[in-house]
C-alpha positions in Angstrom: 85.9 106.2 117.1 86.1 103.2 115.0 83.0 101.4 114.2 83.1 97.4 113.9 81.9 95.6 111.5 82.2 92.0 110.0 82.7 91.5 106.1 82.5 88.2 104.3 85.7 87.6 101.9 85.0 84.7 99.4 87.6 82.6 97.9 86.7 81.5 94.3 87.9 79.3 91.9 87.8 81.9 88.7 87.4 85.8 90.5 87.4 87.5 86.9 84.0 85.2 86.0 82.6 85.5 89.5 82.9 89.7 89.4 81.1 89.4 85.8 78.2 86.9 87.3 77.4 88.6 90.6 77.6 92.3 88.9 75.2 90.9 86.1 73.5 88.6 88.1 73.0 89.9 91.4 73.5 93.6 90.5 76.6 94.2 92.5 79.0 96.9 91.9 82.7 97.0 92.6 84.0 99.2 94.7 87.6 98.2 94.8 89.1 97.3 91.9 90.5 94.4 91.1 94.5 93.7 92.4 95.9 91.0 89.8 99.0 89.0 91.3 102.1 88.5 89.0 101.0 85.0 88.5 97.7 86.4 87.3 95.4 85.7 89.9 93.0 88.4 91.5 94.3 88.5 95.3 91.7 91.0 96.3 88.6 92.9 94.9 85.6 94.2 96.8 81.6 94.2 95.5 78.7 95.7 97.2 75.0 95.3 96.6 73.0 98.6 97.9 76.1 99.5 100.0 76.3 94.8 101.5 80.1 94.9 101.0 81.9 91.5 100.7 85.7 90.9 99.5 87.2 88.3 97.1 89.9 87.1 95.4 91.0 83.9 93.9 91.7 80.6 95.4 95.3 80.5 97.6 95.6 76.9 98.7 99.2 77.8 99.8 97.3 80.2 102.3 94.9 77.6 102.9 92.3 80.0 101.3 90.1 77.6 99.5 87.2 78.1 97.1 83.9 75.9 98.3 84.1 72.3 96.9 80.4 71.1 95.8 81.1 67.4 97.2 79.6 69.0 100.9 77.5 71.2 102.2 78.4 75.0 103.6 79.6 75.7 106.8 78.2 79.4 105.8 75.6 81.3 104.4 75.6 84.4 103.2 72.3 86.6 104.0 71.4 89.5 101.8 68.1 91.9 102.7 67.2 92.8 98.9 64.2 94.8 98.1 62.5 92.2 95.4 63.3 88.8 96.3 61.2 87.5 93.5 62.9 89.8 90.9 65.9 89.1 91.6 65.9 85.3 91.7 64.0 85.5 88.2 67.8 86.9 87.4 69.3 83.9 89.4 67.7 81.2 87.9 67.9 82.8 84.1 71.7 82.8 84.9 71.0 79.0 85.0 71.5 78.6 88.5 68.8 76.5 90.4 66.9 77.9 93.2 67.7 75.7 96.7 64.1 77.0 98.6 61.6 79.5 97.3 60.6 82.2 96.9 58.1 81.8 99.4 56.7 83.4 102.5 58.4 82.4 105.8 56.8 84.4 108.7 58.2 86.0 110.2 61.4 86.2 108.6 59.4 87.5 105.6 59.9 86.7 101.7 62.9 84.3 100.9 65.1 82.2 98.8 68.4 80.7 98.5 70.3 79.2 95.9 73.9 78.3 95.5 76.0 80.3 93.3 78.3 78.8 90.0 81.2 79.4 92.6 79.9 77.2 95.6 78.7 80.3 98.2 75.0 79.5 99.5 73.0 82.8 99.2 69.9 83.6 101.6 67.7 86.0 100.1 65.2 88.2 102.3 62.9 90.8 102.1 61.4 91.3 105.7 
């Protein structure tokens, strides 16, 4: 029997940068290595944080597969159940990236944050 499930795949403008930041940053792993196109770009890795899988490659306007563009706001937001939301946006905003909300408590969703990652994806942090 095959199980469903729903994984995010981002679009970025620089894969190779945004594998480095969220492996340092956010303490992903990958878990697919990295496919690199003949014109050089990365048309698909995977990354996981304590087993949250997502997908990525580079931008492919041709395919209509855009990275976010920081003139708007996000039509999504990604939501990721970490153990130490405080920790890890220490991490986030020593990266240099600003913190949108928090950390704070939000009852009774629990501890959270969110921020907006150098590649445009708006991260919700939580820790129920």
């Amino acid at each position: 029997m095959t199980t469903t499930e729903l994984v995010p795949y981002l679009h970025v403008a620089d894969a190779r940068a945004a594998i480095e930041w969220y492996c340092d940053v956010l303490g992903a792993e990958v878990v697919y290595p990295p496919i690199e196109m003949p014109d050089g770009r990365v048309g698909h890795v995977e990354l996981a944080v304590d087993g949250a899988r997502w997908m990525m490659s580079d931008e492919w306007p041709e395919l209509h597969a855009e990275a976010p563009r920081g003139d708007r706001g996000l039509p999504v937001t990604l939501h990721l159940t970490v153990p130490d939301v405080d920790g890890l946006c220490a991490r986030v905003t020593a990266a240099g990236t600003p913190l949108d909300r928090g950390p704070e408590d939000s009852p009774p969703a629990g501890r959270v944050a969110s921020f907006r990652d150098p590649f445009g994806h708006r991260w919700l942090l939580n820790r129920p």
